[in-house]
C-alpha positions as CSV (number, residue, x, y, z in Angstrom):
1,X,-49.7,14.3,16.2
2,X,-49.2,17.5,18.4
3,X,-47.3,20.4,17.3
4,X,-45.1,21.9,19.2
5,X,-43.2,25.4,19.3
6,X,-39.8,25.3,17.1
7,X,-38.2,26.2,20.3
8,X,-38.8,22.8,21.5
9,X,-35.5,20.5,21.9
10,X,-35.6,17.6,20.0
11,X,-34.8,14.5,21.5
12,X,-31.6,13.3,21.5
13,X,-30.3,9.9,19.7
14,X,-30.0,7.8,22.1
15,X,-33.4,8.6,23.0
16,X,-34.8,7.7,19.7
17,X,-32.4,4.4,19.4
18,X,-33.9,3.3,22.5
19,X,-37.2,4.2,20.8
20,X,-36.7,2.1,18.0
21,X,-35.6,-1.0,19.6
22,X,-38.7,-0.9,21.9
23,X,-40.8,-0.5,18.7
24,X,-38.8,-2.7,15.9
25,X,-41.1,-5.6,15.9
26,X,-44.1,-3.3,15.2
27,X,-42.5,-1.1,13.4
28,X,-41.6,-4.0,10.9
29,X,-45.2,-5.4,10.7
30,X,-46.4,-2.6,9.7
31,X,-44.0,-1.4,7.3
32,X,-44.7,-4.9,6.3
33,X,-48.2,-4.0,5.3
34,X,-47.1,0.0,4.2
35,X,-44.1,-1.2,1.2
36,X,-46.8,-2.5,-0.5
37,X,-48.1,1.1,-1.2
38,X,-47.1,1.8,-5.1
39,X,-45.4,4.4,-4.2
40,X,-42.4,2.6,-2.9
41,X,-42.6,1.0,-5.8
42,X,-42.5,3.3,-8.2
43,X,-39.8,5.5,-6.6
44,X,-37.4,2.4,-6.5
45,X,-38.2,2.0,-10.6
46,X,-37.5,5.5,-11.0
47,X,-33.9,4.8,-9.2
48,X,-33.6,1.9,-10.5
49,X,-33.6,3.2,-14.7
50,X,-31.1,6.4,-13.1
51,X,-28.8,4.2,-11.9
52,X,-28.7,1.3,-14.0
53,X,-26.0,1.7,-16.0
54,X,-23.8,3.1,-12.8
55,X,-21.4,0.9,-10.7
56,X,-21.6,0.9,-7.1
57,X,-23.5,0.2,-4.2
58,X,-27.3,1.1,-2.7
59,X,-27.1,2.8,1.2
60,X,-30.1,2.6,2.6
61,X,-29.8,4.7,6.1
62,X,-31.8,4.5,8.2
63,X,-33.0,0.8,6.7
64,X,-35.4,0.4,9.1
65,X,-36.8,-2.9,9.0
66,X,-35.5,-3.7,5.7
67,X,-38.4,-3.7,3.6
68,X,-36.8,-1.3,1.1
69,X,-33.7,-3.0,0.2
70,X,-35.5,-6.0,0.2
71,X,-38.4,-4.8,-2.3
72,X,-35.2,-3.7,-4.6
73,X,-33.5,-6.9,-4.5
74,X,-36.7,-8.7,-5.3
75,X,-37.6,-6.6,-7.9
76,X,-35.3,-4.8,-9.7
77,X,-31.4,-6.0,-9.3
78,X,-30.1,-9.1,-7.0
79,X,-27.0,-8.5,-8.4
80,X,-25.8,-5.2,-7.0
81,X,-24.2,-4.7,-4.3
82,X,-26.3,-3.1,-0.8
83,X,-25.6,-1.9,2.5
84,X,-28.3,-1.0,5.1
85,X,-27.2,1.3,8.5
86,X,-29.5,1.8,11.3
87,X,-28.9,3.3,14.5
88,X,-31.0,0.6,16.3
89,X,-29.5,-2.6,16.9
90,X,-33.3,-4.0,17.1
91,X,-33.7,-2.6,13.2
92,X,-30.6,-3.8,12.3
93,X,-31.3,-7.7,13.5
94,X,-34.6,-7.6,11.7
95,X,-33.2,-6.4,8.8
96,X,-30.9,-8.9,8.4
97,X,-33.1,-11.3,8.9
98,X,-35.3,-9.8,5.7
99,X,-32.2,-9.6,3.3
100,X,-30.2,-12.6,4.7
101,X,-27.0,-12.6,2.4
102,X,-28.4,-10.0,-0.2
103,X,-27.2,-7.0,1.8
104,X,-24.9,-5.7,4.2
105,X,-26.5,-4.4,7.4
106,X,-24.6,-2.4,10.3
107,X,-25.2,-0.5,13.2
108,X,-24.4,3.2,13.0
109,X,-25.2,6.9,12.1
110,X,-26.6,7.9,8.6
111,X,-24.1,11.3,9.4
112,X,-20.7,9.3,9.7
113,X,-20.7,6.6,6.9
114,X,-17.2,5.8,7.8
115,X,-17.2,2.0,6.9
116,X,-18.2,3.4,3.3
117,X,-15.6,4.9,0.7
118,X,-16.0,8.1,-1.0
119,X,-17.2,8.0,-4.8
120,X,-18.3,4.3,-3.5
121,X,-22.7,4.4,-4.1
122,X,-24.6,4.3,-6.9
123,X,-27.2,5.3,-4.7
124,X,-28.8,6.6,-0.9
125,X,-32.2,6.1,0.2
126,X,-33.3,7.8,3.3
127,X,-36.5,7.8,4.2
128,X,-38.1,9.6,7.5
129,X,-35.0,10.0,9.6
130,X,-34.6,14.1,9.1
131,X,-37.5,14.7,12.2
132,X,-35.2,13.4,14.0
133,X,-32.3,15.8,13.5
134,X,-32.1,19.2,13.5
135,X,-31.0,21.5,10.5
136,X,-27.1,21.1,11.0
137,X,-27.2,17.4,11.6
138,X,-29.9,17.3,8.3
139,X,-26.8,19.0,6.5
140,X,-24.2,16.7,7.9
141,X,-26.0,13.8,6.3
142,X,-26.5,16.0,2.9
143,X,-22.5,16.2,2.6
144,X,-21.1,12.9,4.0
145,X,-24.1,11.2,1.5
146,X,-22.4,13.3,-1.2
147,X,-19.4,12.0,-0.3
148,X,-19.9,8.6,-0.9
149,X,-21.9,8.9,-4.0
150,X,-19.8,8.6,-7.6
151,X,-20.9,11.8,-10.3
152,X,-24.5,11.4,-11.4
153,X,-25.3,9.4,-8.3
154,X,-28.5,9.4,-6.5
155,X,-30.2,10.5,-3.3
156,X,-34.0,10.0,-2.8
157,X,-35.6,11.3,0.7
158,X,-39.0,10.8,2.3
159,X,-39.6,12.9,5.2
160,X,-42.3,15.1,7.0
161,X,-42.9,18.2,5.7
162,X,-43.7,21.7,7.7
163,X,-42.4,23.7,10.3
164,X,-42.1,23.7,13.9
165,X,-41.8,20.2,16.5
166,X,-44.0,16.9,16.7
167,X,-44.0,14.3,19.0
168,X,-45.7,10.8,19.4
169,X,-49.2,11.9,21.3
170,X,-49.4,9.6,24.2
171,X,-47.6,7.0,22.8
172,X,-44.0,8.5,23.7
173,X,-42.5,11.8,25.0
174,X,-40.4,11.6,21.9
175,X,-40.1,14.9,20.2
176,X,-39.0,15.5,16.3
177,X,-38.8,17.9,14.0
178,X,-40.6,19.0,10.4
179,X,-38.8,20.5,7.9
180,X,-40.2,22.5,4.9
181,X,-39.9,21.5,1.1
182,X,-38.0,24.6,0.4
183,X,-35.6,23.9,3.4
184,X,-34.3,20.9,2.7
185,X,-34.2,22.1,-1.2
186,X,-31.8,24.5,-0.1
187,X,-29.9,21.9,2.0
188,X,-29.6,19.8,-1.1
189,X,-28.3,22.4,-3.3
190,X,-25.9,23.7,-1.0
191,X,-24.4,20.2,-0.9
192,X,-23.9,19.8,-4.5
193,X,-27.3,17.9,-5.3
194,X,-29.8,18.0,-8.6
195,X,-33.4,18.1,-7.7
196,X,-35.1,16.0,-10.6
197,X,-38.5,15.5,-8.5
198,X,-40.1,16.7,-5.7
199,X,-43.8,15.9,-4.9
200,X,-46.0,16.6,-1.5
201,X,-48.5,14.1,-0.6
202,X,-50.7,14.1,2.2
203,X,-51.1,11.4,5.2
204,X,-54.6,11.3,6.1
205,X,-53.9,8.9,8.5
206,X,-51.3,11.1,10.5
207,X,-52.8,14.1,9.1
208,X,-49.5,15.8,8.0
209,X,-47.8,16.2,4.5
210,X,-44.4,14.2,3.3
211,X,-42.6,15.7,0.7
212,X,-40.9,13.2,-1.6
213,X,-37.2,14.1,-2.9
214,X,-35.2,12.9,-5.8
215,X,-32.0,14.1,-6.6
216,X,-28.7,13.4,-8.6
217,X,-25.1,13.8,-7.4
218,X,-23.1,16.6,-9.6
């Protein structure tokens, strides 16, 4: 990865849609191969002991390829209700074609859940989708995933963890963004969320940090 000046202008979504259908099939191979890390695992036990006396539905957004939802319904509850949202159509196929009848899948906006109630979730998983918004569209997603969650609901984020832009190398002109730990802490809290975890962990492979956040709805 190449860091770039904060000034940089991230790239917009349709950019990054188009981005993701190009790459959905690859993408899903190797998140494939990457769910079976035990920390996927473990995160969706954690969630699953919060939440298991709570009604309502899991959001995953963005659900990728799938491999979440599907590692929870396997796992952990075929019984409750989930509903994946991706803004690629490419995603969205595929992961339908992981979950079948066990979930929901639609296209559309992790910002602008407007097909889900309010005080509707149980849960929302999001994992690496803030690099590609900037801090008010991070916030937007804080306060509509609020929205949707019922009182002691809960929100667990993956996402990569610094300051300043990143791109793709010479695999794309893409350009994202890294947010710090103690930004998006802020964020959280300022939308009405509990932190109960946090934890940092390193990708040697990309050679940058991911910071790791669970939190409950109040």
């Amino acid at each position: 990865m190449v860091s770039r000046m904060n000034t940089d202008k991230i790239s917009d979504l349709g950019t990054v849609r188009d981005m993701y259908d190009a790459e959905a099939e690859g993408y899903s191979t190797m998140m494939d191969a990457e769910i079976k890390n035990p920390l996927y695992s473990d995160t969706l036990e954690r969630l699953q002991t919060r939440i298991a006396s709570l009604p309502g539905m899991i959001i995953d957004a963005p659900c990728g390829s799938g491999q979440m939802l599907s590692m929870y319904h396997e796992k952990f509850d075929q019984n409750r209700a989930l509903l994946g949202v991706d803004l690629s159509p490419q995603m969205v196929e595929i992961a339908g074609r992981h979950l079948g009848a066990a979930a929901q899948i639609m296209v559309g906006d992790m910002r602008r859940l407007d097909a889900v109630s309010s005080d509707s979730a149980a849960a929302v998983i999001s994992y690496f989708a803030f690099h590609h918004l900037d801090a008010d569209g991070v916030k937007q997603s804080l306060l509509e995933w609020h929205r949707v969650l019922i009182d002691g609901g809960q929100l667990v984020i993956g996402a990569w963890e610094g300051e300043g832009a990143l791109d793709y190398g010479d695999s794309s002109d893409l350009v994202a963004l890294k947010h710090s730990a103690g930004e998006l802490e802020r964020m959280m809290q300022e939308s009405g969320f509990v932190i109960t975890r946090k934890a940092i962990v390193r990708d040697e492979e990309l050679m940058m940090d991911a910071v790791y956040i669970e939190c409950s709805c109040e």
